[in-house]
ROSE-4610 file (N, C-alpha, C; in Angstrom, 1 decimal, always signed):
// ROSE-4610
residu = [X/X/X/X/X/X/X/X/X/X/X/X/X/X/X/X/X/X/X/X/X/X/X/X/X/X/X/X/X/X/X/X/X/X/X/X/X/X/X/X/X/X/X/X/X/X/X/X/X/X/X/X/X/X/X/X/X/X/X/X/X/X/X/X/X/X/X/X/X/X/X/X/X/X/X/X/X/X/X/X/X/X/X/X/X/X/X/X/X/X/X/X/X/X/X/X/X/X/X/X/X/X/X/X/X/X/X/X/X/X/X/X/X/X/X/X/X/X/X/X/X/X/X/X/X/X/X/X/X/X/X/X/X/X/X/X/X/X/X/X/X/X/X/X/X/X/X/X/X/X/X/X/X/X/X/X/X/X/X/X/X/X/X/X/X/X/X/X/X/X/X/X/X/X/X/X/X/X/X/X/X/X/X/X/X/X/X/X/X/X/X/X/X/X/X/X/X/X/X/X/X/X/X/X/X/X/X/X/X/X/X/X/X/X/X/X/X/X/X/X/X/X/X/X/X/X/X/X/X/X/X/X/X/X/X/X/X/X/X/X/X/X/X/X/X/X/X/X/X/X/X/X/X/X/X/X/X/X/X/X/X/X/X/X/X/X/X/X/X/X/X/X/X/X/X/X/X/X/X/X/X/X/X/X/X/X/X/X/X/X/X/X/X/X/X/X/X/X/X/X/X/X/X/X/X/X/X/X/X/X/X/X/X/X/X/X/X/X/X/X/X/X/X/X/X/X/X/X/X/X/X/X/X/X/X/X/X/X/X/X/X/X/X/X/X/X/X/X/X/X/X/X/X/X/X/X/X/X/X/X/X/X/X/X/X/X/X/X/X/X/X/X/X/X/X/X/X/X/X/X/X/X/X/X/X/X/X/X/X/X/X/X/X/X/X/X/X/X/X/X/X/X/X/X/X/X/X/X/X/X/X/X/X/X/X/X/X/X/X/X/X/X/X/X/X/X/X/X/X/X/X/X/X/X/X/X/X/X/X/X/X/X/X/X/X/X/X/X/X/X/X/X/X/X/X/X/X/X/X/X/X/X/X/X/X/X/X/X/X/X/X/X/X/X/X/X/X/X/X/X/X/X/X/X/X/X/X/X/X/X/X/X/X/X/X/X/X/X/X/X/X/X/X/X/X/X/X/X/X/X/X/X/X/X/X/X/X/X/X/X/X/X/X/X/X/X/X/X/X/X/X/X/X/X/X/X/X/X/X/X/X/X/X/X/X/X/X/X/X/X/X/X/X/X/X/X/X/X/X/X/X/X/X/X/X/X/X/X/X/X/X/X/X/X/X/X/X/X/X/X/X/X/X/X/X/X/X/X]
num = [1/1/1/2/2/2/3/3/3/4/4/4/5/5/5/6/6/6/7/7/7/8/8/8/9/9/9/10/10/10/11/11/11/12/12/12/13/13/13/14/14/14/15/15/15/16/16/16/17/17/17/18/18/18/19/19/19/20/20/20/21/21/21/22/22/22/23/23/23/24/24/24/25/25/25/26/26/26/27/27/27/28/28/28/29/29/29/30/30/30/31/31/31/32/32/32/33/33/33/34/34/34/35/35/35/36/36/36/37/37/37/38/38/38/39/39/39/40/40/40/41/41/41/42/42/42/43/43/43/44/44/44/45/45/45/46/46/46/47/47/47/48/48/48/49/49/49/50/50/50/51/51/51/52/52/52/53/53/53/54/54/54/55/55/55/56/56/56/57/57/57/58/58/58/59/59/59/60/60/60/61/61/61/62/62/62/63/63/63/64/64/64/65/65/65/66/66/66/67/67/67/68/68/68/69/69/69/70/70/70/71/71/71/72/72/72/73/73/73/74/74/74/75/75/75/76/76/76/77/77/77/78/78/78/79/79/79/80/80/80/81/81/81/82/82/82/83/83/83/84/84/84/85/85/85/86/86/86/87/87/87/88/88/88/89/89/89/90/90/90/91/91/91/92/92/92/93/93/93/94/94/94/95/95/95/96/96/96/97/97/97/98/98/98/99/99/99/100/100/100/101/101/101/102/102/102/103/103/103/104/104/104/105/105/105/106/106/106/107/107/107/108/108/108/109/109/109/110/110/110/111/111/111/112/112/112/113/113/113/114/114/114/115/115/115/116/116/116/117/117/117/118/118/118/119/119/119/120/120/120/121/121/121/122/122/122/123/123/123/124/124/124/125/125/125/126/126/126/127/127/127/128/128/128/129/129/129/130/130/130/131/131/131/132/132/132/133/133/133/134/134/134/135/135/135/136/136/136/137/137/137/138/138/138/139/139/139/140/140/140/141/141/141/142/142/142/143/143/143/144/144/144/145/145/145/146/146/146/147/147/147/148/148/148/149/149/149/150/150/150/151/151/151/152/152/152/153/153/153/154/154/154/155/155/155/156/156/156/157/157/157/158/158/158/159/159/159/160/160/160/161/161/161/162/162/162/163/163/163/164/164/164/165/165/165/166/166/166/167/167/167/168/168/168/169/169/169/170/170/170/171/171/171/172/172/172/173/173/173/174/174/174/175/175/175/176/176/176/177/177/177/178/178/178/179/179/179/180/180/180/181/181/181/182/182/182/183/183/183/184/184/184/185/185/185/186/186/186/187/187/187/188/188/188/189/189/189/190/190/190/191/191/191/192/192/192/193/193/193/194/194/194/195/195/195/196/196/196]
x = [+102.6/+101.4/+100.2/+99.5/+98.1/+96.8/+96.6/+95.6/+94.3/+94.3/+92.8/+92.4/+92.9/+92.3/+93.1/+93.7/+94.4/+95.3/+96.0/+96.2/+98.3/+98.4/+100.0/+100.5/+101.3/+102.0/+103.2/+103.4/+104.6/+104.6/+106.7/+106.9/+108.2/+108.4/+109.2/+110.4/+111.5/+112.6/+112.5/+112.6/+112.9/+111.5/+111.6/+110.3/+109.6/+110.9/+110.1/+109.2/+110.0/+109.4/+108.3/+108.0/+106.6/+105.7/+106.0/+104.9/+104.7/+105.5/+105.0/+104.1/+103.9/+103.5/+102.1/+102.3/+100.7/+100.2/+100.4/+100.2/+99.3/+99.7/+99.3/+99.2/+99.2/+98.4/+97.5/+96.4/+95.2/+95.6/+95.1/+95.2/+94.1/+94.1/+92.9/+92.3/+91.3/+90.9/+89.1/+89.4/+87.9/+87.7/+88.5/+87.8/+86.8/+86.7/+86.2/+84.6/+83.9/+82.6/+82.5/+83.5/+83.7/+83.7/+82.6/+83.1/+84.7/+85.7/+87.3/+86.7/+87.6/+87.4/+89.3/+88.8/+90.2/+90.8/+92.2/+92.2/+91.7/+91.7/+91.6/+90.0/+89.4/+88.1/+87.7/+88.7/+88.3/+88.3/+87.0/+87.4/+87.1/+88.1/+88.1/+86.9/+86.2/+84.9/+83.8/+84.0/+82.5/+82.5/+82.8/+82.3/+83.1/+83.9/+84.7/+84.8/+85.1/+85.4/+87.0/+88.0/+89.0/+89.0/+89.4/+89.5/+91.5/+91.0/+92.2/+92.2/+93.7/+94.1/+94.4/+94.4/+94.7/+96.5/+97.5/+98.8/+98.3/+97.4/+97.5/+96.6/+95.6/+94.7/+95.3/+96.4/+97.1/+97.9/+98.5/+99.2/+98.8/+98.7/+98.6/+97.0/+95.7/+94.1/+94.4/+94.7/+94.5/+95.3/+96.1/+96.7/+96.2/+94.7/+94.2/+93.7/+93.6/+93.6/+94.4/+95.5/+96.5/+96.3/+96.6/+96.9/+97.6/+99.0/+100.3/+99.5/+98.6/+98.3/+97.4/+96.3/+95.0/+95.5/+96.5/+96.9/+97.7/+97.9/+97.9/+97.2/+96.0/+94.8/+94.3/+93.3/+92.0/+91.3/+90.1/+88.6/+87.6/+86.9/+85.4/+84.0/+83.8/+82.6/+81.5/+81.1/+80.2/+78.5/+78.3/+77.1/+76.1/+74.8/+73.9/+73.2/+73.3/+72.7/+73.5/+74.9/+75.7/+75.9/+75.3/+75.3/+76.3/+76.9/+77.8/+79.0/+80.5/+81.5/+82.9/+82.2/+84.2/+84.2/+85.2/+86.2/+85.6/+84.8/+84.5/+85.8/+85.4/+86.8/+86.2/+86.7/+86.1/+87.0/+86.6/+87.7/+86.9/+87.9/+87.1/+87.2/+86.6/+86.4/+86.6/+87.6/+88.0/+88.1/+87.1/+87.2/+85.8/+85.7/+84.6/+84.3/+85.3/+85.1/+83.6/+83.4/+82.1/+80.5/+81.0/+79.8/+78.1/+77.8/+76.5/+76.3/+77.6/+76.9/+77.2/+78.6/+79.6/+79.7/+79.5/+79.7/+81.5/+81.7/+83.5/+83.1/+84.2/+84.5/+83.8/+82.7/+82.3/+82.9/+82.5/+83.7/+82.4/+83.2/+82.6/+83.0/+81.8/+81.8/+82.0/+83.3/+83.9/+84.1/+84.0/+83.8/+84.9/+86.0/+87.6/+87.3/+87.5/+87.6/+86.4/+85.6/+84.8/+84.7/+85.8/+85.4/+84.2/+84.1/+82.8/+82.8/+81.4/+81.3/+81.5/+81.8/+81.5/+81.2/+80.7/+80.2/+79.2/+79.2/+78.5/+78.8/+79.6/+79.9/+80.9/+80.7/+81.8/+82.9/+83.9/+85.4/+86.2/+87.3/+88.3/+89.8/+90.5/+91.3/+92.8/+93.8/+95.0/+95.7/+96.5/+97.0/+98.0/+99.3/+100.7/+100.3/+100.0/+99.3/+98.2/+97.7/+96.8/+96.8/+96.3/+97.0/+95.6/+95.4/+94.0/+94.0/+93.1/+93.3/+92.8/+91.9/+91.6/+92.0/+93.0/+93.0/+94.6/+95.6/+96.3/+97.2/+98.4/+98.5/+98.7/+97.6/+98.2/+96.6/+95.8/+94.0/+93.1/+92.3/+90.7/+89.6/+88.7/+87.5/+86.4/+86.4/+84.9/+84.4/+83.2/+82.0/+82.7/+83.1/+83.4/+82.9/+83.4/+83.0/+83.7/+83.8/+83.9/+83.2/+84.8/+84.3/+84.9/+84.0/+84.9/+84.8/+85.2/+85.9/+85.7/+85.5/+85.1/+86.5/+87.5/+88.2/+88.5/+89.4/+89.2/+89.5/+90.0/+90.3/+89.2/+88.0/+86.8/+86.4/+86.1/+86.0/+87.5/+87.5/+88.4/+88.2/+89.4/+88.4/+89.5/+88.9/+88.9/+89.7/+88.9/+88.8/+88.1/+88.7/+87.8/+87.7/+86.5/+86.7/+86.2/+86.9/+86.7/+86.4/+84.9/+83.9/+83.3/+84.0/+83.5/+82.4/+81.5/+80.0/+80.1/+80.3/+80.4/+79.8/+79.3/+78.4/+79.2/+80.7/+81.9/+82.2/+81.7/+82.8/+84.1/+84.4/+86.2/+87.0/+86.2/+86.2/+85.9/+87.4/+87.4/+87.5/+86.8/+87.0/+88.5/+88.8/+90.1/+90.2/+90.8/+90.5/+91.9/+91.4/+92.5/+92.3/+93.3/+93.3/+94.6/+94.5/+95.5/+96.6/+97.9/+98.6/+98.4/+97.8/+97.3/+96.0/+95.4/+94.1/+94.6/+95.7/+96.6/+97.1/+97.3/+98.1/+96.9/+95.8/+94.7/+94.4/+94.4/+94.0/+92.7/+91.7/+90.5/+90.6/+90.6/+91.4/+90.0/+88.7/+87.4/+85.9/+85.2/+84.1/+83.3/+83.0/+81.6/+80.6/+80.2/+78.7/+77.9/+78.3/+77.3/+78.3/+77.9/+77.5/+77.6/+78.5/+77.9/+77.1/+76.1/+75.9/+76.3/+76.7/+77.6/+76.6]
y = [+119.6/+120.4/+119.6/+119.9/+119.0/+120.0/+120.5/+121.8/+121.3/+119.9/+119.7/+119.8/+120.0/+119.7/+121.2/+121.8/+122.5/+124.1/+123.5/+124.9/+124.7/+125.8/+126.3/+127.1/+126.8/+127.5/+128.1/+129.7/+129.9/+130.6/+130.1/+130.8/+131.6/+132.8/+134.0/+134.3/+134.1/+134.5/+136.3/+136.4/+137.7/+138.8/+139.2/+140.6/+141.1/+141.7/+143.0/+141.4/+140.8/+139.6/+139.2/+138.8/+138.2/+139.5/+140.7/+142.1/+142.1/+141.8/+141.9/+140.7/+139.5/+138.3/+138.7/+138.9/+139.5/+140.8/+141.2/+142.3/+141.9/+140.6/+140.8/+139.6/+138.4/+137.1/+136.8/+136.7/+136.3/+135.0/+135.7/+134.4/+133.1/+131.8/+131.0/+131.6/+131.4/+131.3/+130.7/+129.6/+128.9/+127.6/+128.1/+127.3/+128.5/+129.4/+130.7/+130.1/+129.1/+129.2/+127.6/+127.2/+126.1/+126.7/+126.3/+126.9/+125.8/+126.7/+125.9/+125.8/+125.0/+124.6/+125.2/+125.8/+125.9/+124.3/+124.3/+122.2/+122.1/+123.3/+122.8/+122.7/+123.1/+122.9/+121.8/+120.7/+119.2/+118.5/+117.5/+116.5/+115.3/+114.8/+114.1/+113.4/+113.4/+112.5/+112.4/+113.3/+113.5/+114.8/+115.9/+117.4/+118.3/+117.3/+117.8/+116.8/+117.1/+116.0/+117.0/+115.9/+116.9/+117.8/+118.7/+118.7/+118.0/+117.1/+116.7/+117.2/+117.4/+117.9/+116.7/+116.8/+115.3/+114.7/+115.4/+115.2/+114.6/+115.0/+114.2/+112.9/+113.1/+112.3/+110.5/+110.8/+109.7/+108.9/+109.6/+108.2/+108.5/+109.8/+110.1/+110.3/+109.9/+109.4/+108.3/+107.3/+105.7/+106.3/+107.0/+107.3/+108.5/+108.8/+110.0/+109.8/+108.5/+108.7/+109.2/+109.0/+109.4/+111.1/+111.9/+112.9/+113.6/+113.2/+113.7/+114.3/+112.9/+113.2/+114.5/+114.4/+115.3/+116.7/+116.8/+118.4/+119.0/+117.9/+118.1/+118.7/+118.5/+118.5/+119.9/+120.4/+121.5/+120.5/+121.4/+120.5/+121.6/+120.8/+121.9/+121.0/+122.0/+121.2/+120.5/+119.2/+118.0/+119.0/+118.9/+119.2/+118.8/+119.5/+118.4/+117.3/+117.4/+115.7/+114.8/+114.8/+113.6/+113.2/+112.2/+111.2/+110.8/+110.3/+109.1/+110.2/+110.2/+111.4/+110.1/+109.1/+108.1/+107.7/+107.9/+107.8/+108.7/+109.9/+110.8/+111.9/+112.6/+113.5/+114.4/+115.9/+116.6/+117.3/+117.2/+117.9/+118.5/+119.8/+120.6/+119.9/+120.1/+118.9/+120.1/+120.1/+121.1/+120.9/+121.1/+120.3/+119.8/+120.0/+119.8/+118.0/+117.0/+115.9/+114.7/+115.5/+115.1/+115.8/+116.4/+117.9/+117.8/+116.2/+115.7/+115.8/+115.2/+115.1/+116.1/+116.6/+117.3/+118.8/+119.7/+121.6/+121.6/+122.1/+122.5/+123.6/+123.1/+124.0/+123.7/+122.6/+121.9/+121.0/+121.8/+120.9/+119.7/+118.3/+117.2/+116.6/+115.6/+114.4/+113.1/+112.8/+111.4/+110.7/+109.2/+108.0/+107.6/+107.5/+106.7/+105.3/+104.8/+103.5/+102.6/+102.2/+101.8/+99.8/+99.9/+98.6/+97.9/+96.6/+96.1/+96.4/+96.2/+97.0/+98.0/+98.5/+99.9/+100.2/+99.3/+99.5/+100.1/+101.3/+102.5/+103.6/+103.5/+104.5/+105.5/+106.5/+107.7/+107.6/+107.6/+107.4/+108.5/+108.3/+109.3/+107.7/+108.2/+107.0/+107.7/+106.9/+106.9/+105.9/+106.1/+105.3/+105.8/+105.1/+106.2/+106.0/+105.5/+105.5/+106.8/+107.1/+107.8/+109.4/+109.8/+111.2/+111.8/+112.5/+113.4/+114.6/+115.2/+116.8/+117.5/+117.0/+117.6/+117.5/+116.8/+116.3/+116.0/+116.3/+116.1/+114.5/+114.1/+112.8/+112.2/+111.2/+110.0/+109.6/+110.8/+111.0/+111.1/+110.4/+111.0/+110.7/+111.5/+111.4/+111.2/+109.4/+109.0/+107.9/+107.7/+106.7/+105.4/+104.4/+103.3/+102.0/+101.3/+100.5/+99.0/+97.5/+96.4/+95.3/+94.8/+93.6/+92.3/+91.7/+90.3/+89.0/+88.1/+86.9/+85.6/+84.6/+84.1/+82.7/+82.5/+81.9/+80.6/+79.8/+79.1/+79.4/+80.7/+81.5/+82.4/+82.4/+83.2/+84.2/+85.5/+86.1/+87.3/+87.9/+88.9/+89.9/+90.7/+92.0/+91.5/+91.2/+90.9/+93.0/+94.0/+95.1/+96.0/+97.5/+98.2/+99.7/+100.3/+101.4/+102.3/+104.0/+104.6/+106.0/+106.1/+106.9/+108.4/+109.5/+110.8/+110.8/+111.2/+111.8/+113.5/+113.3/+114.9/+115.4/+116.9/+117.1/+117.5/+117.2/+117.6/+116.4/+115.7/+114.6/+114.4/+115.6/+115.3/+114.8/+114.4/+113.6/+112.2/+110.9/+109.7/+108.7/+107.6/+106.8/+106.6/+105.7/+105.2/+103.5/+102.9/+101.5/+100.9/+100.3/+99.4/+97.9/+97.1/+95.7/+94.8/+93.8/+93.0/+93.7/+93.8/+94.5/+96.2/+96.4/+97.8/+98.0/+96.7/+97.0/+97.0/+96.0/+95.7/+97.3/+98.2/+99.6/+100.5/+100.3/+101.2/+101.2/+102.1/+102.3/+103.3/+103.0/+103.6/+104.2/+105.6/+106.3/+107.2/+107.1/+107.3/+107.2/+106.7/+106.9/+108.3/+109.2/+110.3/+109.8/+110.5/+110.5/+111.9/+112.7/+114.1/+115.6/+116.2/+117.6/+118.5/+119.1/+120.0/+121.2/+121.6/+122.6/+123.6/+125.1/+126.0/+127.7]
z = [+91.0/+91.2/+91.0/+91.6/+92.1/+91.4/+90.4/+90.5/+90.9/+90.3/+90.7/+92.0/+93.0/+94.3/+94.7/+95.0/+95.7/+94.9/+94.1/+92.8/+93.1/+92.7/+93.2/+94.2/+94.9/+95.8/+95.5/+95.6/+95.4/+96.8/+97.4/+98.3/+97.5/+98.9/+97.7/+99.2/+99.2/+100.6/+100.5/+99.0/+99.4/+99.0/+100.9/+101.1/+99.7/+99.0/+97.7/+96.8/+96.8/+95.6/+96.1/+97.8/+98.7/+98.0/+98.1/+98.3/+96.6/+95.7/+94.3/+94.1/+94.6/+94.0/+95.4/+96.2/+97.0/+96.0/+95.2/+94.4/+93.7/+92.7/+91.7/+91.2/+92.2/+92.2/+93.4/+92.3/+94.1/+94.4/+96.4/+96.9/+96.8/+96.6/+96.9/+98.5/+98.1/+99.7/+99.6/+98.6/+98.4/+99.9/+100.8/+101.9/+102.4/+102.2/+103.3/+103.4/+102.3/+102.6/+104.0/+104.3/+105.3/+106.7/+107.5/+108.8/+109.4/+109.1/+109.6/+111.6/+112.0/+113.5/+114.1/+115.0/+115.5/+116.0/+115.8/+116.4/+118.2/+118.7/+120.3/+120.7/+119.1/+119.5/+118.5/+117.9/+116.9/+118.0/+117.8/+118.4/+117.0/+116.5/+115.2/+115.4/+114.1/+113.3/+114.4/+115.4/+116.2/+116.2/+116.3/+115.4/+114.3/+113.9/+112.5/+111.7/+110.6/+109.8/+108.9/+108.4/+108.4/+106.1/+106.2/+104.2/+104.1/+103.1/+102.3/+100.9/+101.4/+99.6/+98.9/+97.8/+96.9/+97.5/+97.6/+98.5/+99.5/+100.2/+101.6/+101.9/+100.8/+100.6/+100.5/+99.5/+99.0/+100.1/+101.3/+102.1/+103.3/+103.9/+105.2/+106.0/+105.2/+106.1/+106.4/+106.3/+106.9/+108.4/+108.7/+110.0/+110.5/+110.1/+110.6/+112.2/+112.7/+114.0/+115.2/+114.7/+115.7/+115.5/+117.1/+117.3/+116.7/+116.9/+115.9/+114.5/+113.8/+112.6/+112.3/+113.3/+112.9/+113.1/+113.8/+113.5/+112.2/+111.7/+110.3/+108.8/+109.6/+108.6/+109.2/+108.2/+108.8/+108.9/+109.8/+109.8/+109.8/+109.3/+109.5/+110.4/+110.8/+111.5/+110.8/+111.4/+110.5/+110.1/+108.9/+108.1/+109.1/+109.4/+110.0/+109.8/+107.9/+107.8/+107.9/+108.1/+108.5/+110.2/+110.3/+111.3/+112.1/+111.5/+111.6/+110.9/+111.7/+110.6/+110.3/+111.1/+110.9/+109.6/+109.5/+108.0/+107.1/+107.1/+106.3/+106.1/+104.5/+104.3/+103.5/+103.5/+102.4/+101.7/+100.6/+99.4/+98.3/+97.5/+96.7/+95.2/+94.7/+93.0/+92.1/+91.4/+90.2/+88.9/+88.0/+86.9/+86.0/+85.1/+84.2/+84.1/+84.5/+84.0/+84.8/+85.7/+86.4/+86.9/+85.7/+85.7/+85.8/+85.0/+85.4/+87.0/+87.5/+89.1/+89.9/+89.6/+90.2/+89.8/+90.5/+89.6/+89.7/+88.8/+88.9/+90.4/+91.3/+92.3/+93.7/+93.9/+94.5/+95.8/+96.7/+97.9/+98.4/+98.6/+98.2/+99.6/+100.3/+101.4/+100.6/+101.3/+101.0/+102.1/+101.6/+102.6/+102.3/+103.4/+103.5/+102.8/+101.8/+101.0/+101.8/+101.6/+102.8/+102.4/+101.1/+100.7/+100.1/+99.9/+99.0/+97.7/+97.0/+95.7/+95.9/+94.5/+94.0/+93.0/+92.1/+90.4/+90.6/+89.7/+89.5/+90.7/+91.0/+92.4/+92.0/+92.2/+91.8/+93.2/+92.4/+93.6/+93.2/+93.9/+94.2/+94.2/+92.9/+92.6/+92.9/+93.0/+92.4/+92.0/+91.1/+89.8/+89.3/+89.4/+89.2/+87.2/+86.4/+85.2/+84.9/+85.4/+85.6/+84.7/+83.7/+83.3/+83.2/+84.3/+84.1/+84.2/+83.0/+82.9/+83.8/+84.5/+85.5/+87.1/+87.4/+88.7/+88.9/+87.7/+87.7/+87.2/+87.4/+87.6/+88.5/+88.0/+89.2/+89.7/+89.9/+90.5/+89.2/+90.1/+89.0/+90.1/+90.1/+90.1/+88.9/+89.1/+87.9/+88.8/+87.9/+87.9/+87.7/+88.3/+89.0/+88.4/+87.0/+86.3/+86.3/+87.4/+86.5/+85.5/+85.1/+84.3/+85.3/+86.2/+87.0/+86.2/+86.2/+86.1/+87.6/+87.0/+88.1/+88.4/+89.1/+89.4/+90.4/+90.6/+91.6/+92.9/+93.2/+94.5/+94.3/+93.6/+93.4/+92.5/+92.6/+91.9/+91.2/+90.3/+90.3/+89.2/+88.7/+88.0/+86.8/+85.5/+84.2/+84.1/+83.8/+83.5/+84.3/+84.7/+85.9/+84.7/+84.6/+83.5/+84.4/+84.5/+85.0/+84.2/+84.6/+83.4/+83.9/+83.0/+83.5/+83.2/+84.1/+83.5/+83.3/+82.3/+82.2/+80.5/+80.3/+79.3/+78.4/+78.1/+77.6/+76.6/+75.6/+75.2/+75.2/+75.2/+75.2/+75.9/+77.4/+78.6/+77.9/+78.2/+77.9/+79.1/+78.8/+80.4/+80.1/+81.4/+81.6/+81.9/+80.9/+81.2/+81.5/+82.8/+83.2/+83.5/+82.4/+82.6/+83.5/+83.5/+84.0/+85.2/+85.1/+86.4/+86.2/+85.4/+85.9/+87.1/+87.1/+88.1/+89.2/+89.4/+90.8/+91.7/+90.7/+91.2/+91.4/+91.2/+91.8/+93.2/+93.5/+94.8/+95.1/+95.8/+96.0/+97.3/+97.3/+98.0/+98.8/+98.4/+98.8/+97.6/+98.7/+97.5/+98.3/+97.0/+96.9/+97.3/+98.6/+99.3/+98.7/+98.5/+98.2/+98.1/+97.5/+97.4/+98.7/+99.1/+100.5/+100.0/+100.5/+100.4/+100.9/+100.7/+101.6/+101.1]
C-alpha cells in the first residue's frame, strides 16, 4: 500500500460483499477537480500531461513515450501557465511532511528527473531504505540537501540529506551516506502547486 500518493484498493468477487463495501466505504475520487482527457483526445506532453501514482512513478515514466505505455496512464489537460509539458507529471501530495510549501492533499507539477543540481530543490525520491510516514516505503517527498567531496574522477556526494519543511517537528530529515546515496533515485523534481 502506497497511501501517500493513491490510498487502498479493495476488490470484492463476491456481488453482496462489492454492494456492502460500496455502502459503507467512500470512494476516492480526489481526481474530480482535474479536467481527466479521454486517451483519443491525448496527444502526450503537447495537450496533456499524464497523473502518476507513486507505483507507476517508480519504473514505468522513463518509457512514457511509447503508445503502448501512455494508455496506461490518465492525463489531464496542460495548466495554461505551462509552456513547455515534456517530461512533466502530476501527482497528488498526501501528508503533513511538506506543509511550508506543500497543503496535505495538493496535486503537484513535476519535472521527470531533469538532472544537474538540485540542492535546495524539493524532489520526489525513492530509496528501497526509505521509511516515510507519509508516503509510505521506499518514497519521500523533501527539500534536497548535499555534502560533495572533490575527487580525482571529480566531484561526488560525501552525504545527501533529505529535509521536510514542515510546521510539525516530529518530521526528521533523512540522511544518506556512502552506498546508501548510490540507491537513490530521483524520480522528479517539484515545479509548483496546481491550482484547481
Amino acid at each position: 500500500m502506497y497511501r501517500g500518493i493513491r490510498g487502498t484498493f479493495i476488490y470484492a468477487c463476491d456481488k453482496d460483499l462489492q454492494e456492502y463495501f460500496k455502502n459503507h466505504i467512500p470512494i476516492f475520487k480526489a481526481e474530480n477537480n482535474l479536467k481527466i482527457l479521454p486517451f483519443d483526445q491525448v496527444n502526450p506532453f503537447f495537450n496533456a500531461i499524464p497523473i502518476l501514482y507513486i507505483y507507476a512513478a517508480a519504473g514505468s515514466f522513463s518509457d512514457l513515450q511509447t503508445p503502448t505505455e501512455c494508455e496506461n496512464f490518465k492525463w489531464i489537460e496542460i495548466p495554461n501557465k505551462i509552456s513547455n509539458a515534456k517530461d512533466y507529471f502530476v501527482c497528488q501530495v498526501i501528508g503533513e511532511s511538506m506543509n511550508k510549501k506543500i497543503e496535505n492533499g495538493s496535486w503537484c507539477l513535476f519535472k521527470k528527473n531533469p538532472g544537474g543540481t538540485r540542492e535546495g530543490k524539493i524532489v520526489l525520491v525513492e530509496h528501497f531504505n526509505i521509511q516515510d510516514s507519509d508516503f509510505g516505503a521506499g518514497y519521500t517527498l523533501k527539500s534536497y540537501h548535499s555534502e560533495k567531496i572533490k575527487t580525482d574522477e571529480g566531484w561526488e556526494h560525501k552525504s545527501i540529506t533529505l529535509k521536510p519543511l514542515s510546521y510539525d517537528s516530529a518530521y526528521e530529515s533523512i540522511e544518506l551516506e556512502d552506498n546508501e546515496i548510490e540507491e537513490l533515485k530521483v524520480i522528479g523534481e517539484f515545479i509548483t502547486v496546481l491550482d484547481l
